[in-house]
N, C-alpha and C positions, 0 to 999 in steps of 0.2 A: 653666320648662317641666317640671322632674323633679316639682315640686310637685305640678301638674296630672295628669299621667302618671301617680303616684301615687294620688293622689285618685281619677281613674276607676278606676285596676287593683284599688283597697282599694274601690269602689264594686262592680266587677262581682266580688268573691270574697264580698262578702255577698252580693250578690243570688245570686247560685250557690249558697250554702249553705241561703240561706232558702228557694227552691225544692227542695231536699234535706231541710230539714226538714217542708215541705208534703207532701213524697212520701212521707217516714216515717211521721208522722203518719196520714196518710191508711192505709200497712199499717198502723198499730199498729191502728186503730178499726176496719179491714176484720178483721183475726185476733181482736180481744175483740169481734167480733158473730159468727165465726164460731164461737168458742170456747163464745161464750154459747147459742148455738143448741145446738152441739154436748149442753152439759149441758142443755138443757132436755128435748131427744128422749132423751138417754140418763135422766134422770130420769121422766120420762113410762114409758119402756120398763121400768126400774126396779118403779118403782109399778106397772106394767100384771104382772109376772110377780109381784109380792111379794100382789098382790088375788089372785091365781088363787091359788099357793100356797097361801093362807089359806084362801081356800074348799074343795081339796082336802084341808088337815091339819082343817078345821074338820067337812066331811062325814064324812071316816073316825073321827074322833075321835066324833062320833054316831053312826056305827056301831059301834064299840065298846061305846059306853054302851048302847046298846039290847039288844047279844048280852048284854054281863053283866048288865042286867036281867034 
């Protein structure tokens, strides 16, 4: 009978655990999609100020050249 007893309690701590690693799993791939989003707007946003930038050192930098002509 201990055997048994045994056997189910050593059966219900894996199965405890493997639904523990389902729930972890499950955060880990919820936080590296959010994580992944994260960097994609912040790289977008990134790029979106570093274009404008350009274009304003790019304009003034023409007006320059045109005054010392």
């Amino acid at each position: 009978m201990k055997k048994v007893s045994g056997f189910i309690l050593c059966l219900i701590i894996i199965g405890y655990y493997s639904v523990q690693n389902k729930k972890n799993q499950k955060l880990k791939n919820t936080r590296n999609q959010l994580a992944y989003e994260y960097n994609v707007k912040t790289n977008d946003l990134n790029n979106k100020l570093i274009y404008e930038y350009n274009l304003k050192e790019n304009s003034s930098n023409n007006k320059l050249l045109y005054q010392y002509k």
